[in-house]
GUTORVO-845612 format. One record per residue (C-alpha): residue number from 1; x, y, z. Coordinates in steps of 0.001 Angstrom, whole numbers. Example, Ala and Ser with C-alpha at 12.3 -4.5 7.8 and 13.67 -1.06 7.14 Angstrom:
<rec n="1" east="12300" north="-4500" up="7800"/>
<rec n="2" east="13670" north="-1060" up="7140"/>
***
This chain:
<rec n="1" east="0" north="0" up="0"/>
<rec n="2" east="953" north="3484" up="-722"/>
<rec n="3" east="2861" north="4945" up="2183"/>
<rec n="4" east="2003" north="8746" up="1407"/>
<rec n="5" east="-2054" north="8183" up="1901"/>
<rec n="6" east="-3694" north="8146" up="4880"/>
<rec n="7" east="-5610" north="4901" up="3891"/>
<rec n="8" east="-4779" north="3127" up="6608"/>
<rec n="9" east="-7070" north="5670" up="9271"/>
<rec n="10" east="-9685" north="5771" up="6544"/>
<rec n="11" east="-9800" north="2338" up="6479"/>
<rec n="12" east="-10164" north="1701" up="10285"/>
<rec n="13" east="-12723" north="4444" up="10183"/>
<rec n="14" east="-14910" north="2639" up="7367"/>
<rec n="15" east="-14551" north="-888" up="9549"/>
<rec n="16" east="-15686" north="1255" up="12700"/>
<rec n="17" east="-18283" north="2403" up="10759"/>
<rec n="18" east="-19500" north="-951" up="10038"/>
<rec n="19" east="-19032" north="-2521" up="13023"/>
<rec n="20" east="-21440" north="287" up="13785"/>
<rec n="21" east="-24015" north="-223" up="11478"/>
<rec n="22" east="-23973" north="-3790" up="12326"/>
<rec n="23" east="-24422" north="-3357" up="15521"/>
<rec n="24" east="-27432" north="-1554" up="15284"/>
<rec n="25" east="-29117" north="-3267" up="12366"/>
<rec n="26" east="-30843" north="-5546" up="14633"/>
<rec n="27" east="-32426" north="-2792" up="16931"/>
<rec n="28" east="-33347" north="-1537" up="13641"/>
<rec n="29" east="-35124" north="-4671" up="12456"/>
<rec n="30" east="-36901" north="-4798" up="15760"/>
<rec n="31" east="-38187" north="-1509" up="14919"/>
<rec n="32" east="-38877" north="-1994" up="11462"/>
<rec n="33" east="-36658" north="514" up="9641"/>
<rec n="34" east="-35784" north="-786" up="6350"/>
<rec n="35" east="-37592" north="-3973" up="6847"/>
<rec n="36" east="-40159" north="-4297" up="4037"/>
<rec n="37" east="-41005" north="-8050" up="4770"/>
<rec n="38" east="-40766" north="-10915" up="2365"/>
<rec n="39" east="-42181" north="-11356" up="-940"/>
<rec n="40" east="-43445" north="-14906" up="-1404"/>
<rec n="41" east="-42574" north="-16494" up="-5281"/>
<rec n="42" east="-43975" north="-19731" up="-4677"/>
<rec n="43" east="-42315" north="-22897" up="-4719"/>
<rec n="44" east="-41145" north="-22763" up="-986"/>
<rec n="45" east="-39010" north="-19648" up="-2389"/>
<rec n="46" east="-39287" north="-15625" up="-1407"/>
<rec n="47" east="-37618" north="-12789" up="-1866"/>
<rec n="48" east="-36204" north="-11414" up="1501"/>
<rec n="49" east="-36538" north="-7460" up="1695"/>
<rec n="50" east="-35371" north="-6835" up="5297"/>
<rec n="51" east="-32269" north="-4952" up="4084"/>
<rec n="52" east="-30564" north="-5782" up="7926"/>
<rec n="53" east="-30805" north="-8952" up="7995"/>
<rec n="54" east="-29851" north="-9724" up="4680"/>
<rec n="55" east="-26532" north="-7970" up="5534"/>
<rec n="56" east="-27010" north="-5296" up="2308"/>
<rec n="57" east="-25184" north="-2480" up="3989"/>
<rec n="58" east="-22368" north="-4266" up="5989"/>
<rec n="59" east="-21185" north="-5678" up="2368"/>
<rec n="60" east="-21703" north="-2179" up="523"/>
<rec n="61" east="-19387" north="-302" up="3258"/>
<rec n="62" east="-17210" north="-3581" up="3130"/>
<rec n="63" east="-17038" north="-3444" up="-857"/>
<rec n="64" east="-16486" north="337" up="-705"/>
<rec n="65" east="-13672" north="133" up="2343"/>
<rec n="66" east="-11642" north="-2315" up="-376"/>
<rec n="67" east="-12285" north="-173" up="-3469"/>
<rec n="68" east="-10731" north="2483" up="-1216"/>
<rec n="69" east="-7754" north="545" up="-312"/>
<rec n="70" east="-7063" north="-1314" up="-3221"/>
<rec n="71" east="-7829" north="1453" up="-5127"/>
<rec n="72" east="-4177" north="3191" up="-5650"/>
<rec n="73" east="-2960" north="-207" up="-5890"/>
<rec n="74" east="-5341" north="-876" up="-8883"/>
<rec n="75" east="-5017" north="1886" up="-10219"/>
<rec n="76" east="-1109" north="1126" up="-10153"/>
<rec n="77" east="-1393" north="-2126" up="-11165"/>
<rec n="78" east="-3370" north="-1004" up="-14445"/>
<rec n="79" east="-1181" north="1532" up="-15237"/>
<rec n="80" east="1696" north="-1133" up="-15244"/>
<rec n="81" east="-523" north="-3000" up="-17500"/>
<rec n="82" east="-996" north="-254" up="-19930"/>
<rec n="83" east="2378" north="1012" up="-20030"/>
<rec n="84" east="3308" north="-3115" up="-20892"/>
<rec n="85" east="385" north="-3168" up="-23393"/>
<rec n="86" east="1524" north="245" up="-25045"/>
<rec n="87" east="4872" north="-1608" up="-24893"/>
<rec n="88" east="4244" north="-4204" up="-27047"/>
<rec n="89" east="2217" north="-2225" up="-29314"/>
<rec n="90" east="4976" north="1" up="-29458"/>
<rec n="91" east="7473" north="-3116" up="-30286"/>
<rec n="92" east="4748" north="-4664" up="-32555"/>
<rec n="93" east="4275" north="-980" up="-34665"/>
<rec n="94" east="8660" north="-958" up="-34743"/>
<rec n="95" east="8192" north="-4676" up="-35846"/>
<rec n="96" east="5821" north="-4434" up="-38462"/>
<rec n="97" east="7707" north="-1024" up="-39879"/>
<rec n="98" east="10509" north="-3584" up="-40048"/>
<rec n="99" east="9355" north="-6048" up="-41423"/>
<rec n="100" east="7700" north="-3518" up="-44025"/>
<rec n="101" east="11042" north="-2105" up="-45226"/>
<rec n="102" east="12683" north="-5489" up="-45400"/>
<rec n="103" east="9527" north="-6214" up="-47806"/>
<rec n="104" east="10342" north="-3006" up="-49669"/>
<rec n="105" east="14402" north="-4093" up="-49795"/>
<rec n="106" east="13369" north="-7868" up="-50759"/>
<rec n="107" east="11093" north="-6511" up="-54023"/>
<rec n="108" east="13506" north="-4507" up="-54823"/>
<rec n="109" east="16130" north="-6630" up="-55290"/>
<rec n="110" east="13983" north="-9141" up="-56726"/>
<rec n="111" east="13242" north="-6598" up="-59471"/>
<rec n="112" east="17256" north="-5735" up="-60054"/>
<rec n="113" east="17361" north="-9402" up="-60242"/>
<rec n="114" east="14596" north="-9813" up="-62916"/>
<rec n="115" east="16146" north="-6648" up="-64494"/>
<rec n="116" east="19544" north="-8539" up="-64783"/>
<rec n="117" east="18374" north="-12160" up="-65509"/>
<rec n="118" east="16396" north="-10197" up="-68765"/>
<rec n="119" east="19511" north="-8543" up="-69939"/>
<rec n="120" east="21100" north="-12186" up="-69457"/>
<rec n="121" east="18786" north="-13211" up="-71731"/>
<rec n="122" east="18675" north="-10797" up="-74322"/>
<rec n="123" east="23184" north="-10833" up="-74086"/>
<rec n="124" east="22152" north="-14843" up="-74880"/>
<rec n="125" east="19879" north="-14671" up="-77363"/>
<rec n="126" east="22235" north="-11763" up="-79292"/>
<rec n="127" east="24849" north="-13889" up="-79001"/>
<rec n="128" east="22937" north="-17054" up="-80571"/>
<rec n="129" east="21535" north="-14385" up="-83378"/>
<rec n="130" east="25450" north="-13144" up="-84322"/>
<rec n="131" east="26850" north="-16770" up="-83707"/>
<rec n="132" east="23994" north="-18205" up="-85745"/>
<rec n="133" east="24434" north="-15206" up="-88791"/>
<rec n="134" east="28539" north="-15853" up="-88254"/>
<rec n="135" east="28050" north="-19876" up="-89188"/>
<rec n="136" east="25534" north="-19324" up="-92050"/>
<rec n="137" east="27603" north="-16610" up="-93217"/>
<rec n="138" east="30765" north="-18823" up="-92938"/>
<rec n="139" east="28928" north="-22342" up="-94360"/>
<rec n="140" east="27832" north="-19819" up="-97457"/>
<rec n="141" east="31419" north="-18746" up="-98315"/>
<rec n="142" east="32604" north="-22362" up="-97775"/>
<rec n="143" east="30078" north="-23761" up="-100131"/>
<rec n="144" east="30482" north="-20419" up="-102786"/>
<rec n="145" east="34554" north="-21546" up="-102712"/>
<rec n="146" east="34174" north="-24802" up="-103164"/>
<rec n="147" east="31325" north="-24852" up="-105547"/>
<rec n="148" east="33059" north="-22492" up="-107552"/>
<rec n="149" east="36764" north="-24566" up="-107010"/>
<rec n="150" east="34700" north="-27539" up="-108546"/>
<rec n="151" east="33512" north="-25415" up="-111702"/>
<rec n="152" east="36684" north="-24380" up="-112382"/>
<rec n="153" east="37952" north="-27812" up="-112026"/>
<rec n="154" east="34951" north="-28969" up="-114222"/>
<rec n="155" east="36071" north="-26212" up="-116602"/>
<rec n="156" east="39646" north="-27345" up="-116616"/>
<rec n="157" east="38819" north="-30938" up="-117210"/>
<rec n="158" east="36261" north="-30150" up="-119885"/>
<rec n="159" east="39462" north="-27278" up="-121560"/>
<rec n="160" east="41839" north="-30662" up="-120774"/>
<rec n="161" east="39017" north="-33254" up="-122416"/>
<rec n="162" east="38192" north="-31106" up="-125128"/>
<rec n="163" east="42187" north="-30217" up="-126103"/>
<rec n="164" east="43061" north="-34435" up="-126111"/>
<rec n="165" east="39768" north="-34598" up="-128261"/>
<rec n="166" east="41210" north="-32193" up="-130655"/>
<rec n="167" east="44647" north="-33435" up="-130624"/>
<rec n="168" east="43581" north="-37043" up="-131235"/>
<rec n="169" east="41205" north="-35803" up="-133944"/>
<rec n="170" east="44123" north="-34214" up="-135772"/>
<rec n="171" east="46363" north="-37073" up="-135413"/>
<rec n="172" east="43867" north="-39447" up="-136580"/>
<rec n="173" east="43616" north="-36924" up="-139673"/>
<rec n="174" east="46891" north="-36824" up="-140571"/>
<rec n="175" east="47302" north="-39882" up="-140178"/>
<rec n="176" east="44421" north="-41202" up="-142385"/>
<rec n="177" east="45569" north="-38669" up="-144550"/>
<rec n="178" east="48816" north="-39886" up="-144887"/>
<rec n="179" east="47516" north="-43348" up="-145638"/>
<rec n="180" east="45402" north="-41966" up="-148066"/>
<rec n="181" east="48468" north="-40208" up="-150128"/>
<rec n="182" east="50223" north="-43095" up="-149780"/>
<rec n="183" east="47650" north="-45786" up="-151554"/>
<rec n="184" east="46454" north="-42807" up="-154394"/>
<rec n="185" east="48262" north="-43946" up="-157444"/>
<rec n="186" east="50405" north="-41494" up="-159750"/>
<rec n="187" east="47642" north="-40304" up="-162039"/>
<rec n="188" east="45685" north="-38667" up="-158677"/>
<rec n="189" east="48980" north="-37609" up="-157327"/>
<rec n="190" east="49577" north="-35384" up="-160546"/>
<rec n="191" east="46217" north="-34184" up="-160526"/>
<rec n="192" east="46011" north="-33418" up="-156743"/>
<rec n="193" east="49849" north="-31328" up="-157292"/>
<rec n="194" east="48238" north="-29646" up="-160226"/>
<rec n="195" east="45234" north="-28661" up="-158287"/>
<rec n="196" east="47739" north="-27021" up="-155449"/>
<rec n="197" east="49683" north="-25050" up="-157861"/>
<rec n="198" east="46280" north="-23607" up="-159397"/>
<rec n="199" east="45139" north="-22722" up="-156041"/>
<rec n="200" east="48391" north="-21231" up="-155129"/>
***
């Protein structure tokens, strides 16, 4: 109890008091001062209205002797309670502010994440693009050189073919020509020579 307060004297005053009071409740019920009988409810049950003898007043100064003494320590006691509850409300506001801007950190660097992964990506799918264009490019030129390496080489042969054609053609002509001179008898041989010095 609060050392400061004169609840202690109050207190033995309110107990005097209702030592009093029950002292003299039953001169009062002999007299009939706030005795207003019983009221019958049937069943072997009735409401008792003699306000002494039901003891009405000794338990109202008894209730209002401990609300006065256990008042400041209530009151005390609730105040603890409230500054504990404000407290943790406090602790649960900080918390949740917390918690809030870790949220705010977390989508953040989820979306420099996404951000990065999608110029991953697009590096990636450049590179496939220019690596891709770089091989077709390459196959082209390969296949240009070598189709055009085997039309020259087709060209060659045919220039090669075409040359031993020619060659064996002209051999096989002066040769059958020669033959031919040689079996022609004198009388064609004169007339042949004669024909050459006309022409000449």
């Amino acid at each position: 109890l609060p050392s400061g307060r004169p609840a202690p004297q109050v207190g033995s005053a309110a107990v005097a008091t209702a030592a009093a009071l029950g002292s003299a409740a039953p001169a009062f019920a002999e007299e009939g001062f706030l005795n207003f009988g019983k009221v019958e409810l049937g069943g072997g049950f009735a409401l008792n209205l003699d306000i002494p003898e039901t003891g009405v007043i000794n338990i109202i100064v008894l209730l209002g002797g401990l609300l006065y003494l256990l008042g400041p320590l209530l009151s005390e006691s609730m105040a603890g309670r409230e500054k504990e509850i404000q407290t943790d409300i406090d602790d649960a506001i900080a918390k949740y502010s917390e918690a809030s801007g870790r949220l705010a950190e977390a989508e953040k660097a989820k979306a420099q994440a996404d951000s990065v992964i999608a110029e991953i990506n697009a590096s990636i799918e450049k590179d496939q693009k220019e690596f891709k264009a770089s091989v077709e490019a390459t196959t082209k030129a390969t296949l240009d050189r070598q189709a055009a390496s085997a039309e020259s080489g087709l060209k060659e042969l045919e220039a090669n073919a075409a040359s031993r054609v020619e060659a064996y053609i002209q051999s096989e002509a002066v040769s059958r020509g020669l033959k031919e001179l040689a079996s022609i008898k004198d009388a064609q041989k004169a007339k042949f020579m004669d024909q050459a010095i006309a022409a000449l």
